[in-house]
Kinemage of the C-alpha trace (Angstrom):
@kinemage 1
@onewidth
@group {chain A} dominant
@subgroup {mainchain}
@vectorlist {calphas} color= white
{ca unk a 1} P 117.453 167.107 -4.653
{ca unk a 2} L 115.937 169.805 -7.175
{ca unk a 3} L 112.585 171.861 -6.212
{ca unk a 4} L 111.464 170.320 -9.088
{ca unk a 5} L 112.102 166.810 -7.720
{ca unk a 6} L 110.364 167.503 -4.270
{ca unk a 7} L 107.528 169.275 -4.872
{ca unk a 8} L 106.742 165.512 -7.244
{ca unk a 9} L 107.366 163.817 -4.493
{ca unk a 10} L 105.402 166.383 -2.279
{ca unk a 11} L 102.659 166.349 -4.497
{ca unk a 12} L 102.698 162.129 -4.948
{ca unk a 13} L 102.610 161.664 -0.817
{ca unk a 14} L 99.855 164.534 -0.355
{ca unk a 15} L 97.565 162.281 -3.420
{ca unk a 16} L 97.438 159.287 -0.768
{ca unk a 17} L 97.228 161.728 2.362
{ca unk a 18} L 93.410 160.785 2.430
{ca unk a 19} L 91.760 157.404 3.982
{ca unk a 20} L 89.812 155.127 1.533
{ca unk a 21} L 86.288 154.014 2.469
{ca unk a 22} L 84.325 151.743 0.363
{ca unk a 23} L 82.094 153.050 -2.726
{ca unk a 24} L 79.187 155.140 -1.940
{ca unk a 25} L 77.724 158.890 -1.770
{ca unk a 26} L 80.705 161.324 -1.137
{ca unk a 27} L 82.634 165.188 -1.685
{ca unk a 28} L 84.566 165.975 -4.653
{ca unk a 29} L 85.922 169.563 -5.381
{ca unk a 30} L 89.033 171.635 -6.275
{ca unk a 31} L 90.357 174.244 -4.301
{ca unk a 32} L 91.985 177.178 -5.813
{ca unk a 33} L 93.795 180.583 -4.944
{ca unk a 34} L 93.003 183.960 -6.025
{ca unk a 35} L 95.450 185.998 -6.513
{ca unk a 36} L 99.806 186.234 -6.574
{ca unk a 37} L 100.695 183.967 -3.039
{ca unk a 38} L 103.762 185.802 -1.548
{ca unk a 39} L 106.892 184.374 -2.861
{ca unk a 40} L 108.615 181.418 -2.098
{ca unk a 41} L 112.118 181.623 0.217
{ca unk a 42} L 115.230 179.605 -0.773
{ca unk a 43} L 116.014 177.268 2.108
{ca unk a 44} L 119.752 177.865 3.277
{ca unk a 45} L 120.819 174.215 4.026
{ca unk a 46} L 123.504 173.452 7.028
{ca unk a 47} L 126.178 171.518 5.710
{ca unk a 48} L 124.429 168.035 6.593
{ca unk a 49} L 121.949 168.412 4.390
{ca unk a 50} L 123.596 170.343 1.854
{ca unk a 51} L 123.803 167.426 -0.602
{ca unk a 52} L 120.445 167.420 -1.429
{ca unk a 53} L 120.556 170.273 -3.194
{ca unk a 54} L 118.265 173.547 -3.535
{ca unk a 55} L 115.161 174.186 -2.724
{ca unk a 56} L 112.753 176.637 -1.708
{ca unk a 57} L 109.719 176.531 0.888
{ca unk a 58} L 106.264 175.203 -0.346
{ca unk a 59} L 103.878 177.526 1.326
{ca unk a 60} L 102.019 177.987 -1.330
{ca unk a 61} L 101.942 175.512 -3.808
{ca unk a 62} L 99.862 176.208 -6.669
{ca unk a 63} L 99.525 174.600 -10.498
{ca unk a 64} L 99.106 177.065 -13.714
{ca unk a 65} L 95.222 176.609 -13.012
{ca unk a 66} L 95.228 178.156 -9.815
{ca unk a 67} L 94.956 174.455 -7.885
{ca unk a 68} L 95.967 174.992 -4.249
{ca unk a 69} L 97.701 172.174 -2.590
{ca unk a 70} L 98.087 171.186 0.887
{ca unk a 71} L 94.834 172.528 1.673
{ca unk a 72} L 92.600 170.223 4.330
{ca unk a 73} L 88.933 169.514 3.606
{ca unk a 74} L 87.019 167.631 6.047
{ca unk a 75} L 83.409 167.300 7.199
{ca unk a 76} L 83.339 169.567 10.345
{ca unk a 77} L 79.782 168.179 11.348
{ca unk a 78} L 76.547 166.380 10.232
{ca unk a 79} L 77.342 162.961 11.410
{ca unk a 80} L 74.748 161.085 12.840
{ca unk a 81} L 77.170 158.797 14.731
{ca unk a 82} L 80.427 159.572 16.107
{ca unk a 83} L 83.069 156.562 13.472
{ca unk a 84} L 86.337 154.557 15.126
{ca unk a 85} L 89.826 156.031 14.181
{ca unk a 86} L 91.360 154.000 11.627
{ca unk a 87} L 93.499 151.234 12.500
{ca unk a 88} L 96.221 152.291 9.525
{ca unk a 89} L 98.375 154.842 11.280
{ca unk a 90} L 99.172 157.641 9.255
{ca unk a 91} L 103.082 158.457 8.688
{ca unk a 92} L 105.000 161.828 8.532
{ca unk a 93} L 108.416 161.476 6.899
{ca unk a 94} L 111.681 163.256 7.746
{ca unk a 95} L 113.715 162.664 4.439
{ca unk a 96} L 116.032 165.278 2.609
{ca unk a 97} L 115.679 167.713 6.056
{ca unk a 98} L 112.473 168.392 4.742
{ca unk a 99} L 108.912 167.278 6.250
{ca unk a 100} L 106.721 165.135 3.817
{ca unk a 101} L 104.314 165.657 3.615
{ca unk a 102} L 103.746 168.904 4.376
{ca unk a 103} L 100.210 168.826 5.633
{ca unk a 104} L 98.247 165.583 6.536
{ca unk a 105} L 95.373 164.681 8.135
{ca unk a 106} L 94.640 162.314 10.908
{ca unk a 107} L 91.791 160.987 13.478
{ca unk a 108} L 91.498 161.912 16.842
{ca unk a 109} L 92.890 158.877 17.926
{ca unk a 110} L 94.450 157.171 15.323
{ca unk a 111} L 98.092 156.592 15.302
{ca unk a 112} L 100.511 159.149 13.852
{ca unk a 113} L 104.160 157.751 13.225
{ca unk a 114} L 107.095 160.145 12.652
{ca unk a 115} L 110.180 158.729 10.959
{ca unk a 116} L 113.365 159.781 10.787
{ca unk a 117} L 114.600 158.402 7.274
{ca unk a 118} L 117.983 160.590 7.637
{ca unk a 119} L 121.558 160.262 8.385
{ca unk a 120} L 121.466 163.384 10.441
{ca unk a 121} L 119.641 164.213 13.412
{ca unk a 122} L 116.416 165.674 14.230
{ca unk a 123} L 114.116 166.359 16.790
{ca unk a 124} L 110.009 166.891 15.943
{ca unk a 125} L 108.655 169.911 18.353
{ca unk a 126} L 104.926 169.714 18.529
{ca unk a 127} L 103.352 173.198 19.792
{ca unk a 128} L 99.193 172.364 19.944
{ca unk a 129} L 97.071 174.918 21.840
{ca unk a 130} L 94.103 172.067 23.032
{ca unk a 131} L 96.158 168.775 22.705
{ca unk a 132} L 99.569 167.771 24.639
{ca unk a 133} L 102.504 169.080 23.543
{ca unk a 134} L 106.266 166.627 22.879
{ca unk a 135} L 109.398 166.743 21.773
{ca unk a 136} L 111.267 164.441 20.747
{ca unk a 137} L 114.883 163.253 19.693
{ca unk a 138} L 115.278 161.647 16.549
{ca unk a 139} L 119.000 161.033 16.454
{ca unk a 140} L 119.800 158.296 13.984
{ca unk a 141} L 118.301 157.186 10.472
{ca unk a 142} L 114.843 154.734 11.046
{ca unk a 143} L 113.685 155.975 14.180
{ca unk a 144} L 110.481 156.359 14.574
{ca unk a 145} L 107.734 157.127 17.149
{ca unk a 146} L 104.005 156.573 17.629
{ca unk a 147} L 101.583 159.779 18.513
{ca unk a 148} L 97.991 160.264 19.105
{ca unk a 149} L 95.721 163.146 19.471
{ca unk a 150} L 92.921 163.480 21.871
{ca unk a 151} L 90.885 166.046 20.984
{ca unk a 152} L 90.178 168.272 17.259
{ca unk a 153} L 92.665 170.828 16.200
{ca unk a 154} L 93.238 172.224 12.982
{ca unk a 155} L 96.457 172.603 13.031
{ca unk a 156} L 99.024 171.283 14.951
{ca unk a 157} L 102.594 172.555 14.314
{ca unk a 158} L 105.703 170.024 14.042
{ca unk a 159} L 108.985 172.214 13.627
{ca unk a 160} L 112.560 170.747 13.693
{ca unk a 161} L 114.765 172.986 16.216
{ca unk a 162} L 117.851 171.443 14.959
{ca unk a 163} L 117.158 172.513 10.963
{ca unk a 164} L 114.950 175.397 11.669
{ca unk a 165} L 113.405 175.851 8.095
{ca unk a 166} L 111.169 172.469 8.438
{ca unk a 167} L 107.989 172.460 9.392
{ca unk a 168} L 104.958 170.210 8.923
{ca unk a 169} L 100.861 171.257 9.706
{ca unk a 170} L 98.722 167.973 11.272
{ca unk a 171} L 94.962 168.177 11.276
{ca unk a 172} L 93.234 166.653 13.881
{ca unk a 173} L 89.388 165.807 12.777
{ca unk a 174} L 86.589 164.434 14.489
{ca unk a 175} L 85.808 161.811 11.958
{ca unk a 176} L 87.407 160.344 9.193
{ca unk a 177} L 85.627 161.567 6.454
{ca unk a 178} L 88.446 164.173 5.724
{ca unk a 179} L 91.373 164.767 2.419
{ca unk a 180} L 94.127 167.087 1.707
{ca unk a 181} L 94.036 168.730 -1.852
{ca unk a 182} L 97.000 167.400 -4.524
{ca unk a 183} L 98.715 169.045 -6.791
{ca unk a 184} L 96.301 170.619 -8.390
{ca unk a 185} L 93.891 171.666 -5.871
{ca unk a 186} L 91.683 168.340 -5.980
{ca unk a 187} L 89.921 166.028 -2.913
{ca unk a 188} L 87.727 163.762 -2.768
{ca unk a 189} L 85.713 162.045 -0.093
{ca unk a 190} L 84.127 159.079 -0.669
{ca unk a 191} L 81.984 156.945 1.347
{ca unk a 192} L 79.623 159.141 3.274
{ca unk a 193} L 76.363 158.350 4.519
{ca unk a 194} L 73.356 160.425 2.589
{ca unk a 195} L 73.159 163.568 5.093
{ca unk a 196} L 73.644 166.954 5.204
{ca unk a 197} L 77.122 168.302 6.820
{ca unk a 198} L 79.338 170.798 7.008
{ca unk a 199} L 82.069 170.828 4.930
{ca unk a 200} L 85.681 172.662 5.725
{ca unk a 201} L 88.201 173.626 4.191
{ca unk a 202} L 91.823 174.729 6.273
{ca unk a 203} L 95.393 175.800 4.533
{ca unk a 204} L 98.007 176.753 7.431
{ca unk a 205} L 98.657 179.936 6.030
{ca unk a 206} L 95.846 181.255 4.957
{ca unk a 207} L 92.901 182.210 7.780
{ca unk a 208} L 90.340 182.359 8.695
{ca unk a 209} L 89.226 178.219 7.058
{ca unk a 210} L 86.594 178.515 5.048
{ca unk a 211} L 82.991 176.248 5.419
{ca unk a 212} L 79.805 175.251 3.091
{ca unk a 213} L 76.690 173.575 3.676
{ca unk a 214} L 76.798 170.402 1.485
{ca unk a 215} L 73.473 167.704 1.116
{ca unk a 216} L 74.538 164.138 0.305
{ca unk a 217} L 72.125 162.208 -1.090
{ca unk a 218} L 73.726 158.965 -2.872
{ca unk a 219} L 76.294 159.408 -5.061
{ca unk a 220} L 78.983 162.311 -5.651
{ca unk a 221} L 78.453 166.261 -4.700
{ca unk a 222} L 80.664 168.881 -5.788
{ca unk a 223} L 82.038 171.316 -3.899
{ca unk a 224} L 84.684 174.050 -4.908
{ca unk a 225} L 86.487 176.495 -2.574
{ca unk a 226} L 88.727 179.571 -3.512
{ca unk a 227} L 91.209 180.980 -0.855
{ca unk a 228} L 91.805 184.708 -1.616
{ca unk a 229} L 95.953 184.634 -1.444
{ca unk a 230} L 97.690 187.031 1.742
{ca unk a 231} L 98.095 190.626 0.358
{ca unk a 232} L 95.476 190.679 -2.401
């Protein structure tokens, strides 16, 4: 599989990353990055996985306009009530010995199945610092496993030991009032109560996250964020 090729599929999977809540006052903005991002590595396949083809990580994926994806926005606080997790679990891929996507989102929670959509073997590592840690064996193609978080943290690492190049970022939110940016930087959250919140906005590579104050008051607000890139 080409670069080309993944980061479309990448970029497809990260478009549907958010939840959809019926029509009513909500967050749109773009987020963008300032400056050259360090450059990309070249992934050295093992042999397994070699016939996929070339590729290179996707740190820091940015369009000509300077649209930064996999970039988590959510509303950090402002909610008048406390909302149930979502009974659609979300899904993290293993396909290709890459991670897709690369960043998501979920509820504290809500369900988080990892598949393993590979004829090879892998094993998904989670490392957290305030939730419980796993690992788990993921030997043949279609397994999969359920997870759930039980308390916010933005992010929690996934790693493969066995293919040490992939890596995934899950964001554990209070609410679910939360999206992670497309291809070219955009998000959107619909469906929020008039109110005035918060508003976040997390990459995994770039710290510290970055916050606004935001008033809904029916209808759509806009809200932009720029990331100053690592060595600028």
């Amino acid at each position: 599989m080409s670069t080309k090729t993944f980061l479309s599929i990448a970029s497809a999977t990260l478009l549907f990353a958010a939840p959809v809540f019926a029509a009513g006052g909500g967050i749109a903005g773009k987020v963008t990055l300032s400056g050259k991002p360090p450059a990309e590595k070249p992934i050295k396949f093992l042999p397994e996985c070699k016939a996929h083809g070339d590729a290179t990580t996707t740190h820091y994926v940015v369009d000509a306009s300077g649209g930064l994806a996999n970039v988590l926005v959510y509303v950090k606080s402002g909610l008048a009530q406390k909302a149930a997790a979502p009974t659609e679990a979300a899904v993290i891929d293993q396909s290709c010995c890459l991670y897709h996507p690369y960043v998501l989102g979920v509820q504290v929670g809500q369900k988080l199945v990892i598949q393993n959509s590979d004829d090879t073997m892998h094993n998904v590592n989670a490392t957290p610092s305030k939730n419980e840690g796993f690992n788990i064996p993921q030997a043949t193609k279609g397994t999969k496993n359920e997870k759930t978080f039980a308390k916010p943290e933005v992010f929690v690492k996934l790693s493969c030991n066995v293919h040490p190049w992939m890596f995934a970022y899950v964001g554990v939110v209070e609410n679910p009032y939360f999206a992670v940016t497309g291809a070219d930087g955009s998000f959107k959250i619909p469906g929020l109560p008039d109110g005035e919140y918060v508003l976040a906005a997390a990459h995994p590579k770039i710290q510290p996250e970055q916050t606004a104050k935001v008033k809904v008051a029916g209808g759509e607000v806009k809200q932009d964020f720029t990331f100053k890139a690592p060595g600028n």
